[in-house]
C-alpha positions in Angstrom: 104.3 133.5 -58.5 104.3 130.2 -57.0 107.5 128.4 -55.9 107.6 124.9 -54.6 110.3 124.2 -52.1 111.3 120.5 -50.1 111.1 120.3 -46.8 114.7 119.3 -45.6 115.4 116.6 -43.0 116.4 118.6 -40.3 114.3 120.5 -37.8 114.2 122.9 -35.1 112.5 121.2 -32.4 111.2 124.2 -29.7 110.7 123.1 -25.9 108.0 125.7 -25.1 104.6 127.0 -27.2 101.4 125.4 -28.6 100.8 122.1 -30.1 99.1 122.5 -33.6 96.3 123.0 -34.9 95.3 121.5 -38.0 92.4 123.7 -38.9 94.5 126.4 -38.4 96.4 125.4 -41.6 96.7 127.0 -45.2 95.1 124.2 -47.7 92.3 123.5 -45.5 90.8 120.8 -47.7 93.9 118.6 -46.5 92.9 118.6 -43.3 91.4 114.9 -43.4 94.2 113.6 -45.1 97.0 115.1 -42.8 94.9 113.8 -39.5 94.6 110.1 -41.5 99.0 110.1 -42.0 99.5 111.9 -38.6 98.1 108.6 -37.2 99.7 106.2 -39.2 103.4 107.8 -38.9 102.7 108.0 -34.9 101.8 104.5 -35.0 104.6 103.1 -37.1 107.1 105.2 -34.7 105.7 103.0 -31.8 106.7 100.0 -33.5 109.8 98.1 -33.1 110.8 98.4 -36.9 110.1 102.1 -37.0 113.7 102.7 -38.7 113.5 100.6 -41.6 110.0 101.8 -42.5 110.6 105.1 -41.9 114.1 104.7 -43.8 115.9 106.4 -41.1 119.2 105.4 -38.5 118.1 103.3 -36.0 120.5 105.6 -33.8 117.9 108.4 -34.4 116.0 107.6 -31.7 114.8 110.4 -30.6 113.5 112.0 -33.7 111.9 108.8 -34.5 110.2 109.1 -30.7 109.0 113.0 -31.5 106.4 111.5 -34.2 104.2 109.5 -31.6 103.9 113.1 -30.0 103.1 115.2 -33.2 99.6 116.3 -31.3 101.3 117.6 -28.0 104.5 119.2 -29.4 104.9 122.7 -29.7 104.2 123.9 -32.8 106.7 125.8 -34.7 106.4 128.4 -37.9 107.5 126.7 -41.1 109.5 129.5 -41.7 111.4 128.3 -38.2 110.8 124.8 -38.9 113.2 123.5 -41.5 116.8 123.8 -41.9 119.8 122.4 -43.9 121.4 123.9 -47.2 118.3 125.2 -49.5 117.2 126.8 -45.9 120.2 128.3 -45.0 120.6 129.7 -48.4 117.3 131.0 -48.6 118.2 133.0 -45.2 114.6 133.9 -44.0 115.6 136.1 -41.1 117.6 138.4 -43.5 115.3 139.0 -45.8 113.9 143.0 -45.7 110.3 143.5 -44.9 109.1 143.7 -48.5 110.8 140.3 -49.0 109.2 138.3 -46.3 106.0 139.5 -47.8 107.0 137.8 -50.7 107.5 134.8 -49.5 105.3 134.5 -46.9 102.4 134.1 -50.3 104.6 133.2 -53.0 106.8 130.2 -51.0 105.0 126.7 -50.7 106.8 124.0 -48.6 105.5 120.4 -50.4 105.8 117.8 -46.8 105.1 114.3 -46.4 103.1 115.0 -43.5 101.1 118.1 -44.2 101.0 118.1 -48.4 101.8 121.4 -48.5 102.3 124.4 -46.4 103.0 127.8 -46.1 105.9 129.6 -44.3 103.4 130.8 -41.4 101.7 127.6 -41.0 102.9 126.3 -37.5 103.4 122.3 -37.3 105.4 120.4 -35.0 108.7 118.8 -36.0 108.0 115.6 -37.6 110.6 112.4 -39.4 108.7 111.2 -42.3 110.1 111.5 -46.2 108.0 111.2 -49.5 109.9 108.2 -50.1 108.1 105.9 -47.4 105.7 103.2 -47.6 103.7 104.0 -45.0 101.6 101.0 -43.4 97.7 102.3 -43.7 98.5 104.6 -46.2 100.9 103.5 -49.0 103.3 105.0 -50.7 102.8 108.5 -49.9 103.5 110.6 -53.1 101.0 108.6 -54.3 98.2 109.1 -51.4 99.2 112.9 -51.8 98.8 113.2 -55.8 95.1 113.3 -56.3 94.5 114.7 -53.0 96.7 118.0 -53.9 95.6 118.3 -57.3 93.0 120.8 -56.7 94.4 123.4 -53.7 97.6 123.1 -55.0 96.1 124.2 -58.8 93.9 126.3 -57.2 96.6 128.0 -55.3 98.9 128.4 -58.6 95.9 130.2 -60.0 97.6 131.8 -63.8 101.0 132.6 -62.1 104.3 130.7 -62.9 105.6 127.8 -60.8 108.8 127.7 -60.3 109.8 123.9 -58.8 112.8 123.7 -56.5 111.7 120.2 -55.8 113.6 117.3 -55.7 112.5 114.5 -57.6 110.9 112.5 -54.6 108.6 115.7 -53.6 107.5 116.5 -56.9 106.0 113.3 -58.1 103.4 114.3 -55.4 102.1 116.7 -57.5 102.4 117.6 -61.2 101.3 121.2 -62.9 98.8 120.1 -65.6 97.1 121.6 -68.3 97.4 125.3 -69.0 99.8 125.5 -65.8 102.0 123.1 -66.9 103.3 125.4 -69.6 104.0 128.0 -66.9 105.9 125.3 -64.9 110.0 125.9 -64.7 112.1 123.3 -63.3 115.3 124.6 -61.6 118.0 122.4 -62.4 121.8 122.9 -61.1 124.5 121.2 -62.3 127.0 119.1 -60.1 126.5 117.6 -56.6 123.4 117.3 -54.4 125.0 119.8 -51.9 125.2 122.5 -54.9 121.9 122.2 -56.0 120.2 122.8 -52.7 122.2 125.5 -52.2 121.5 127.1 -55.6 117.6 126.4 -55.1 117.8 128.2 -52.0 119.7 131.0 -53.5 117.3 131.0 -56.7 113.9 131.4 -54.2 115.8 134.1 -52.0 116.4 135.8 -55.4 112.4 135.7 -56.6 111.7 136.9 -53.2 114.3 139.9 -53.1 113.7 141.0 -56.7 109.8 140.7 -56.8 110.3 138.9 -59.8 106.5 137.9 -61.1 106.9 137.6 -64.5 104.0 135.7 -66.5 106.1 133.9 -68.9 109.5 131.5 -68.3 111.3 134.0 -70.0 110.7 136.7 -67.6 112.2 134.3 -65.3 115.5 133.6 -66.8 115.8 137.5 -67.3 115.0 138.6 -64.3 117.7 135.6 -62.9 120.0 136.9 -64.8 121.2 139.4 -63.0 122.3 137.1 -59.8 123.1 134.0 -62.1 124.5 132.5 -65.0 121.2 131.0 -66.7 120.3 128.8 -69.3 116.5 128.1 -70.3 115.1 125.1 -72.1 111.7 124.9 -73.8 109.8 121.7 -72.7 110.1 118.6 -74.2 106.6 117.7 -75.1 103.6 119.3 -74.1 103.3 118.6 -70.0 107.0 119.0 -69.4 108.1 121.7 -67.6 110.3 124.7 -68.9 113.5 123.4 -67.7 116.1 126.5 -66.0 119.6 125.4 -65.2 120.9 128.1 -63.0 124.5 128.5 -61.4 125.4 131.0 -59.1 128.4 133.8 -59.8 
């Protein structure tokens, strides 16, 4: 089972600990890449136009300020890191041992900064979205695409990927080939505020069931017993199964 989350705007900074370390990181092979946008982002935060290219409130001052210290922060677990709707839905801390297991190897946090990361991967808090343009770099779901393509395939191995992306994160990377027709798409109908929420919900579910089935199917059975579900077969070959899921 592999199930791709978003990272969510809002982090918990910590005063105390660490700083990172980037070898100390799950997809190694990004290592380069995250050293080459850590630069660039601490840069751009110096400037005096570090709002508009970052996209962010000019009265965020502060978090704009924490990305020219990204090296001498303390680090903090992923699984601390991010919070907002999908997080609070998800509830980490609640989860029962067995749980946490789960999602400790099956959850995979797609970030701007990093690529991808796991839940015990420790980074500092960082104000950077997939949607930037990022001066030395680009656009940077482009500059992560063909740089994820291999870890992140690699780390999907033959299980199903469930995407709880939004649309920003994912074009960063794209299931192809055999994996794409073990790629599900969770979709939830209404507001942007509802769908986190039911994506958090829907991961917390995978993760308290142990659901790891090898087909969509299993998926929307296994579901099932938390929400209403509804699954639709791809359009064309290297769409993704597409799950609309509501909670009861």
């Amino acid at each position: 089972m592999f199930v791709l989350l978003p990272p969510s705007e809002s982090k918990t900074p910590r005063s105390r600990g660490n700083a990172y370390a980037s070898a100390s990181l799950s997809f190694p092979a990004l290592e380069p890449a995250r050293e080459k946008v850590l630069d660039a982002v601490a840069a751009v935060s110096e400037s005096d136009d570090a709002a508009t290219v970052l996209g962010v409130s000019p009265n965020l001052v502060e978090e704009i300020a924490r990305n020219t210290r990204l090296r001498t922060a303390p680090a903090v677990p992923v699984s601390a890191l991010y919070t907002g709707v999908l997080y609070d839905a998800l509830d980490l801390p609640s989860m029962d041992a067995a749980a946490l297991r789960r999602a400790n190897r099956w959850l995979v946090v797609q970030s701007a900064l990093f690529g991808a990361l796991h839940l015990k991967d420790k980074v500092p808090p960082y104000r950077l979205s997939m949607a930037v343009n990022l001066p030395g770099i680009g656009p940077l779901a482009g500059f992560w695409k063909p740089l994820l393509a291999e870890p992140m395939a690699a780390a999907a191995a033959r299980g199903l990927i469930v995407d709880c992306r939004s649309s920003t994160y994912a074009a960063a990377w794209t299931p192809t080939g055999p994996q794409a027709d073990a790629w599900v798409q969770v979709k939830v109908p209404g507001a942007t505020h509802m769908a986190k929420h039911t994506r958090g919900l829907v991961a917390r579910a995978i993760c308290d069931l142990g659901l790891d089935p090898r087909r969509p199917e299993g998926l929307a059975t296994g579901l099932a017993e938390r929400f209403d579900v509804d699954l639709a077969e791809p359009a064309r070959a290297g769409k993704p199964w597409v799950l609309s899921a509501t909670a009861r």
